[in-house]
N, C-alpha and C positions, 0 to 999 in steps of 0.2 A: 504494500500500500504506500508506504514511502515511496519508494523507488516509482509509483505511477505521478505521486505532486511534485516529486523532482524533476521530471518529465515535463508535467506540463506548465513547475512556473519555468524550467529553460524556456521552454518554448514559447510561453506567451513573452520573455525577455527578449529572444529575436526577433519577433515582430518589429516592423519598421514603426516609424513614428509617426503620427499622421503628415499629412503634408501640412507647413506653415500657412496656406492658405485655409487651411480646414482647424487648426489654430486662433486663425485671426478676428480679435473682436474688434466691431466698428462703432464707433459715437458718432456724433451727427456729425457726417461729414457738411463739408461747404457744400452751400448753392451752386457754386461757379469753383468749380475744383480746377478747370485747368490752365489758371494762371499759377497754381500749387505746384500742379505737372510740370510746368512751364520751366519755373525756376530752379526746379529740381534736375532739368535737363530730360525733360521726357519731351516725345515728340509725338504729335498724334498718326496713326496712321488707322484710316476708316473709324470705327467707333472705339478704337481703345488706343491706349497712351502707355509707348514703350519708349525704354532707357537702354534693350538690351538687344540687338537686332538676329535674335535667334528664328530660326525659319525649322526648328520643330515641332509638330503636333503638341509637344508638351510643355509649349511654353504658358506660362499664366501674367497675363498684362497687368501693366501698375494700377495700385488700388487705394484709398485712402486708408491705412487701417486704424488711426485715429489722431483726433482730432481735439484737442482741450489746449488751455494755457498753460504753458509749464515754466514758465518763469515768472507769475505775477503781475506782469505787464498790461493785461485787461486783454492783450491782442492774443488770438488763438496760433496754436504751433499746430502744423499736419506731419504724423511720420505716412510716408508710402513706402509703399513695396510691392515687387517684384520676384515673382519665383520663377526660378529655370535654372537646371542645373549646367546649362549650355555656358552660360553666360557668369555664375557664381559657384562653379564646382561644389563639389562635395555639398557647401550648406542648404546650395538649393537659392537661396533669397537678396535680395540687396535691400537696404533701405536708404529712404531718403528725409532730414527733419527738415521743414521748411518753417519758416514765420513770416507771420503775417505784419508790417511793418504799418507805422501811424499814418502815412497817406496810400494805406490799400495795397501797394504792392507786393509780393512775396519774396522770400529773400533763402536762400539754402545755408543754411547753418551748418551741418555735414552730411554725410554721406558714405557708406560700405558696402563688404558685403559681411553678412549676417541677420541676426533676429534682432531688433532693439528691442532692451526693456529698461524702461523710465524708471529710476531708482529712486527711493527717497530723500538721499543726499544732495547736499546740494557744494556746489562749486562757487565760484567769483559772477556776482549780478544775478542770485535766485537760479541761476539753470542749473535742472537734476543735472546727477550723475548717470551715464548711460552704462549698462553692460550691453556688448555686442558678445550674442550666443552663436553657437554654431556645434559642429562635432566635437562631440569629448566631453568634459566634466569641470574644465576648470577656465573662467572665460573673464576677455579684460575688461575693463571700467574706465571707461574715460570721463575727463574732468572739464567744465566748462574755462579758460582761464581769463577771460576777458575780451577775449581773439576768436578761439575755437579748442575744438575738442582735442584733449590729448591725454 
């Protein structure tokens, strides 16, 4: 009987992990997201907006995956992303954090490839600390410094 739940949590352990689009939660994104795209360096082609010029089946085009203020500033931040393992190996995804600036226009603050997750900490002028995920177990944090993320 051991030897059968040994079995099956191996096995439910190799199971892949969902895809990061099957991951991803959205908050209200913008009305008018593709000035977001824009700045982020996505370009539109027919109804969706890519950053990574893959021509597989299995590409997944850029998305808003959320949307709030992350630094205080009243003005909303957008991370997108992008999955395809064409174009970001191994992790599968890119992201991009955009802000939204006092007269309306968007501005790219940075940009990878990995999973962004918005930390509690905070760096120089209110912006979180980011961790950029990906394969494996131990993943970095970058710090806001006044400039940009390092």
């Amino acid at each position: 009987m051991k030897t059968q739940f040994m079995i099956a949590g191996t096995l439910l352990w190799l199971l892949p992990a969902p895809p990061p689009s099957a991951r991803r939660t959205c908050c209200h994104p913008p009305t008018r997201p593709p000035p977001a795209f824009k700045a982020a360096g996505f370009k539109q082609k027919g109804k969706r907006w890519q950053a990574c010029d893959d021509p597989t089946p299995s590409y997944t085009p850029g998305a808003i995956a959320d949307v709030r203020n992350l630094d205080g500033d009243g003005l909303p931040e957008a991370i997108i992303t992008e999955d395809d393992s064409y174009c970001y190996g191994h992790t599968s995804v890119g992201y991009s954090l955009v802000s939204k600036q006092p007269k309306g226009s968007w501005k790219l603050v940075t940009s990878d490839t990995g999973m962004l997750d918005v930390l509690n900490t905070k760096g120089t002028g209110n912006w979180p600390d980011l961790e950029i995920g990906g394969p494996g177990f131990c993943f970095p944090v970058e710090r806001w410094n006044g400039r940009q993320y390092v």
